[in-house]
N, C-alpha and C positions, 0 to 999 in steps of 0.2 A: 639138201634142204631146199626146197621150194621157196623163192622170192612173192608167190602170192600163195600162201596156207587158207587163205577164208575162204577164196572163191567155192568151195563145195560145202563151206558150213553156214557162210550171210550171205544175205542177199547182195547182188552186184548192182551199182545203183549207176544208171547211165543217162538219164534221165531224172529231173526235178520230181518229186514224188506229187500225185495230186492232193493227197490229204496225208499228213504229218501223220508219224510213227509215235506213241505213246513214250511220252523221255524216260521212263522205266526202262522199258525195254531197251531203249539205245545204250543209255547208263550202265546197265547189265552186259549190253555186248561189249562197249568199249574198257570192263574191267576183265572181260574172259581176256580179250587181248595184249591188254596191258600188266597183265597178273605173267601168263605167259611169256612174252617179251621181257618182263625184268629178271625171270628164270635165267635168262642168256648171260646176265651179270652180276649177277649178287654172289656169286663165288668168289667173285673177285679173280677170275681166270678169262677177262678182256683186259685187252693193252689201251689205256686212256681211254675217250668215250663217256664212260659216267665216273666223274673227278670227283663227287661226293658219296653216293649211295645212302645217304645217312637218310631214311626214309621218313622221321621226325624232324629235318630241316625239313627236307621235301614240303613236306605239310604245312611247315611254319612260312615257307614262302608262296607256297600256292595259297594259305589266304589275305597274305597280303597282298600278291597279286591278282587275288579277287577284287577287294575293296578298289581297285583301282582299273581292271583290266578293261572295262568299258568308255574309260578318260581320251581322250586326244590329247598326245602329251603338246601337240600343237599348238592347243588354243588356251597359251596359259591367265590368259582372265578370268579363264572358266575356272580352271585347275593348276592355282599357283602353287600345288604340295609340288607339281612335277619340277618346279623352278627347285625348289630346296634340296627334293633328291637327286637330281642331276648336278647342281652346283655343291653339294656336300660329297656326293660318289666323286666327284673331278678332286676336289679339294682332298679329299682322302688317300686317292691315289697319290696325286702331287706328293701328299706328306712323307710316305714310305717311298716315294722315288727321289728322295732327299733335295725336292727343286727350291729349296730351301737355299741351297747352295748357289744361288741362280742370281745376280747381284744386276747386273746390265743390262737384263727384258725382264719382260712378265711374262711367267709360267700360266699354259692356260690348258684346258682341254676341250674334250667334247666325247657324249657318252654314242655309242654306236651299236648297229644292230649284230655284230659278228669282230672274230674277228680279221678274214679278208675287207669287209668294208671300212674297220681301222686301219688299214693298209691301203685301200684303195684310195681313202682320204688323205691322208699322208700325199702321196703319189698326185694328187690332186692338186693339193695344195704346196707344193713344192713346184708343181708345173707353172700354176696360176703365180706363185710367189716370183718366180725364175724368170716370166716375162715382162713384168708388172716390173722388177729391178734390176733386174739385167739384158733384158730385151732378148731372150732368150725364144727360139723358135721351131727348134730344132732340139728338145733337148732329149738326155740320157740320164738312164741311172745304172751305176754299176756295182753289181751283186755278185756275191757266191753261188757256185751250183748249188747248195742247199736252204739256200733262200726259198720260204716260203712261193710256195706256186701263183698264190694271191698277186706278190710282186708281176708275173707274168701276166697274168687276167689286166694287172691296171696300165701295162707297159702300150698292153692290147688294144684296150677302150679306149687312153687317154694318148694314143698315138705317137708313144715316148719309144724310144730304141732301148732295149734289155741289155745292156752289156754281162754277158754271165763268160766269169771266170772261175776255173776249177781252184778245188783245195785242197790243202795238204792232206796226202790219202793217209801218212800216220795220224795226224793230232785231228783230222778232219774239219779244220778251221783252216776260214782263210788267212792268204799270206799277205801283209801290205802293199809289200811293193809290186804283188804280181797284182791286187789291187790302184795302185797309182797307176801302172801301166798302161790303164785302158781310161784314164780322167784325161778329159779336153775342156776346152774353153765353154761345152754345149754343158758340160755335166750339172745335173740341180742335183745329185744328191748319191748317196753311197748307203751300201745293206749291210747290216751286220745284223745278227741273232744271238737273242740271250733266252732259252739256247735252240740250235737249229731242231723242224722237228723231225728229221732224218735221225740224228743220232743222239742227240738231247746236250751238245756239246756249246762250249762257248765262244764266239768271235774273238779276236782281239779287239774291243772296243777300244782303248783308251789308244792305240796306234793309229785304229780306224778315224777317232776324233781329231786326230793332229792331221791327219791327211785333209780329214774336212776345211780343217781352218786353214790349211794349208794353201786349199784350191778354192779357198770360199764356196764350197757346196755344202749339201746340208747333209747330216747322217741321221738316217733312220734304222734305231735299232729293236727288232721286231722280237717282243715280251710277250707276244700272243701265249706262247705256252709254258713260259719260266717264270715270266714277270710278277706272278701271285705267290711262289713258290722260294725262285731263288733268295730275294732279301732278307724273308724269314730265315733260311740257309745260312744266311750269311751271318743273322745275329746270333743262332744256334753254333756257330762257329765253324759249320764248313766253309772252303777255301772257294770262296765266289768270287770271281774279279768285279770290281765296279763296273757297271752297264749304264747308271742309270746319272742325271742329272750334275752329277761330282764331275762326272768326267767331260771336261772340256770339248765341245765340238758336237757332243751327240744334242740334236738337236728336236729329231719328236722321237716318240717310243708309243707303242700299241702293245696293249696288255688285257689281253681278258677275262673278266670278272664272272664266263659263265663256265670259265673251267675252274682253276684251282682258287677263287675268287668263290665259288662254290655258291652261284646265283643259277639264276634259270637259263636255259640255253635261248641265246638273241640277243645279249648285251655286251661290247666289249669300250674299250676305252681307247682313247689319242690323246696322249700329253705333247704340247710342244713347249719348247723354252721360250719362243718367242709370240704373243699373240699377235704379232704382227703377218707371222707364215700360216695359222689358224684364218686369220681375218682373209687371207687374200682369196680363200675357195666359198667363203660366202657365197651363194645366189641372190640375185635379186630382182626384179623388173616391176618397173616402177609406173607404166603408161600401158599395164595389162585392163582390159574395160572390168573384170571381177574386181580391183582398186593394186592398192600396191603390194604386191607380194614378195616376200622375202623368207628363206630358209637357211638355218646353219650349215647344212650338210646336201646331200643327195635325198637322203629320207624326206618325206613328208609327215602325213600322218602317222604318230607312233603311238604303242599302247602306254598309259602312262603304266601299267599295271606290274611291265618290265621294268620300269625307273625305281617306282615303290620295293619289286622284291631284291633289286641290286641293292638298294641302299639299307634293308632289311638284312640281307644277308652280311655285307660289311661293321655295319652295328651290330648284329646279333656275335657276332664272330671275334670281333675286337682283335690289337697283335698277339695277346697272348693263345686267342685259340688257332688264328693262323700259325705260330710258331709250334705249337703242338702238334697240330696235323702236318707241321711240315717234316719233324722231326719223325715223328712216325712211317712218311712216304723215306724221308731218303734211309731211315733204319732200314726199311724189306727192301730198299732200290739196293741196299749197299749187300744183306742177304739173298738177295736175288742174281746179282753178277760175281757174288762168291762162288755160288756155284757154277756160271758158267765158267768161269776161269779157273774150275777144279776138272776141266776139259781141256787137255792140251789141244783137242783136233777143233778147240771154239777159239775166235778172237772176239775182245769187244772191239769196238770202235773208236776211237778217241779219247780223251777221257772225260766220261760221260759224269753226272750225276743222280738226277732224280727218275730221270729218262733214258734208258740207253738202247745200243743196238749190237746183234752180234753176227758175226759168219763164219766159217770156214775156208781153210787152202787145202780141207783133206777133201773135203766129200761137199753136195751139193745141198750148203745149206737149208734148201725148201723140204729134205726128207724129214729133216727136225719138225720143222711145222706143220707138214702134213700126219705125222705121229702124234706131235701136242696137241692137233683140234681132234682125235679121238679120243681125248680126256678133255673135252671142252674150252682147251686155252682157243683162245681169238688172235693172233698177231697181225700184227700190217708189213705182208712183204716188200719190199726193196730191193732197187736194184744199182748196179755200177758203183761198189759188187753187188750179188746179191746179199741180203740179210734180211735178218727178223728185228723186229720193232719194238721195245717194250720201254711206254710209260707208264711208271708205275703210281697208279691213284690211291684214295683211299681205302676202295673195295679189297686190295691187293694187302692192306694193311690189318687184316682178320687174319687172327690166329690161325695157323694153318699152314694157310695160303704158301708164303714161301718155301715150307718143307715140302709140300707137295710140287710146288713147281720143281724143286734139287731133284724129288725123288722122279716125277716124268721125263724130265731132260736128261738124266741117268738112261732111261729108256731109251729113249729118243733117239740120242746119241749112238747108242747100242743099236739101231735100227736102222738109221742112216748110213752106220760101215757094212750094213749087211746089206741093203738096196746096190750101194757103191758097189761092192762086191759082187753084186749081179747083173750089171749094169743098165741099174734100172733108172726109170725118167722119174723125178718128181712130179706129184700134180700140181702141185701149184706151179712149177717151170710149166706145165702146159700153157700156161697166162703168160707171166712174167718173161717164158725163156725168148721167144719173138722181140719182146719189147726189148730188154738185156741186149739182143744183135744190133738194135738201130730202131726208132720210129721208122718205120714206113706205111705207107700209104693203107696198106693192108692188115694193120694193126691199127691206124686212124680208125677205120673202118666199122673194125672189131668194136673199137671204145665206141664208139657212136651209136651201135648195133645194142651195145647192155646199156645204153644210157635210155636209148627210145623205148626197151624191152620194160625197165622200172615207170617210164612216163607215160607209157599210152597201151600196155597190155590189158589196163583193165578196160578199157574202152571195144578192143576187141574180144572178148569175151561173150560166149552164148549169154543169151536171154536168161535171167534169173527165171525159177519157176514161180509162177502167182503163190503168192501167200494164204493158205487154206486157213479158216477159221478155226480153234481150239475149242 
């Protein structure tokens, strides 16, 4: 499949057009595209990705993110609703993350455009907090290999040292004490995930939390993709361990409202227990000649139009519809890894829930996935070891859906000992098998090469042909 399909059917726009195209016309191209494009997942055979599908939220939140999407959630004199919906989404969150339980600070948050930049802020303000009281200059934070890569990107920017320690390759969480092992006097803070999104498994937080308070550093534990999902889980009665606010030591949590939160993609959330560790990544500057300016975050100007449809989506939804669709996901999560474990030559991972992942010690698990995307499944491969990815959304939650995943992987399976048996390469090991031996410089390379390929191919592209009249 071709990463640019239009360039032979619209025009390739490289230049500012000198006289505007009729909005009909555009309107009409941009629903051939978007009509097309949602084909790829309304079967509900993509792993995560579109966490809702319900095409009538869609709708109910696209117009309320009309009514608003032209606001600068900045300039709230103009447009105080963005004050209510971002202090009511923080406040909502707070409630289901039980910070109720929080007796010795104030629990506070802040709504964000992703969730890496929930991450990023964290890491932020943990650094800023870490100098500001402990005189800290040097500092660290240390995480699990399957900590979100985001933790990396912020280690990066905000010139912190990554301490990454491996995890238990049975239960695929990390171990405490091989976490203490790597805490110094520099550390501001410690990773856990509820749950990673390698395998969809869950940290030991509450050992995690005693470490924190232990070394007086702070723990961050990263809800980006469970956070909307597990506590609903929890009151439906699967065996969720406490992540959130109850347990002593954890001290922020990033949870995103544009996945199973089931809002628009661009918004996620940062709880901390302490508004004191919130306060310290403030910006501010005060003797700028534009006058005093000041920001909560990195963000500047945002749309309030994403504030409106988050907190739209959370009222519209209330816990009892969260609890339903959560019931719903982990029902096909729980008929989905039946079948792979009706495969002796499958292992899953950990012990997953909503999310899981699975591999092989017989054969090379990529033959599976190269078999399953000839029946349209999407997964996201992994490696050390390899495996396949699957979390399981609402789409995945259509009748169907799981019988045919049992009956593909049937295949699949049956496909993969025959490749083995001939000793054949998987395609997808063409990508992955380089990366699987070690980063090296020549696989940097590689990534750099499909990264410029999606950013700047349409720029090289022959001249569109002039547009004939009709």
């Amino acid at each position: 499949m071709s990463d640019h399909p239009y360039t032979d059917r619209f025009d390739v726009n490289r230049t500012l057009p000198e006289v505007g195209r009729n909005p009909e016309d555009i309107l009409a191209e941009l629903s051939i595209m978007a009509s097309e494009e949602d084909r790829a997942w309304e079967g509900g055979r993509v792993s995560g990705t579109m966490y809702c599908g319900d095409r009538n939220h869609y709708a109910f939140l696209t117009e309320a993110f009309g009514k608003f999407a032209h606001v600068n959630a900045l300039q709230r004199d103009l447009c105080p609703s963005a004050t209510k919906f971002e202090g009511e989404i923080i406040a909502m969150v707070l409630d289901f993350l039980n910070a109720d339980a929080v007796t010795d600070t104030e629990p506070v948050g802040m709504v964000t455009s992703g969730g890496t930049p929930s991450i990023m802020h964290a890491i932020l303000a943990y650094r800023e907090h870490a100098a500001q009281n402990r005189s800290i200059t040097s500092p660290n934070i240390v995480m699990p290999e399957t900590a979100h890569a985001a933790f990396h990107k912020a280690a990066h920017l905000f010139d912190i040292e990554a301490r990454v320690v491996p995890v238990d390759p049975e239960s695929t969480a990390v171990l405490p004490e091989v976490m203490e092992a790597q805490i110094d006097a520099n550390t501001i803070a410690l990773i856990g995930s509820a749950g990673n999104y390698s395998y969809g498994t869950i940290d030991p937080i509450a050992e995690l939390g005693q470490l924190a308070l232990k070394h007086g550093t702070g723990l961050h534990v990263d809800g980006c993709l469970g956070g909307f999902i597990l506590p609903f889980g929890e009151e439906l009665g699967y065996d969720i361990p406490p992540f959130d606010f109850r347990v002593p030591g954890v001290t922020t949590i990033s949870i995103d409202t544009h996945k199973y939160g089931y809002s628009l993609k661009g918004t996620s959330t940062l709880m901390f227990r302490d508004k004191a560790i919130r306060n310290s990544q403030y910006f501010h500057i005060v003797a700028w000649s534009g006058g005093k300016y000041m920001s909560p975050g990195m963000d500047g100007s945002r749309s309030g139009g994403l504030l409106a449809a988050t907190w739209a989506s959370l009222i519209k939804m209330g816990r009892a519809g969260y609890r339903e669709y959560a019931r719903r996901i982990f029902e096909t999560a729980d008929s989905m890894m039946t079948a792979v474990r009706s495969h002796p030559e499958l292992r899953i991972m950990g012990s997953p829930t909503f999310c899981f992942s699975f591999t092989s010690d017989e054969f090379d698990i990529y033959h599976v996935a190269d078999f399953m995307r000839t029946r349209q499944w999407r997964f996201n491969g992994q490696q050390y070891p390899n495996a396949i990815h699957m979390a399981v959304t609402r789409p995945q939650t259509q009748e169907g859906v799981a019988a045919a995943f049992a009956s593909d992987l049937a295949e699949a399976v049956d496909y993969a000992k025959q490749q083995h048996a001939a000793g054949k390469t998987a395609e997808l090991s063409a990508i992955y098998g380089g990366i699987a031996g070690g980063m090296t410089s020549d696989i940097e390379e590689f990534i750099i090469a499909v990264m410029d390929d999606m950013m700047d191919k349409q720029q090289s592209l022959p001249p569109s042909p002039l547009p004939t009249e009709s």
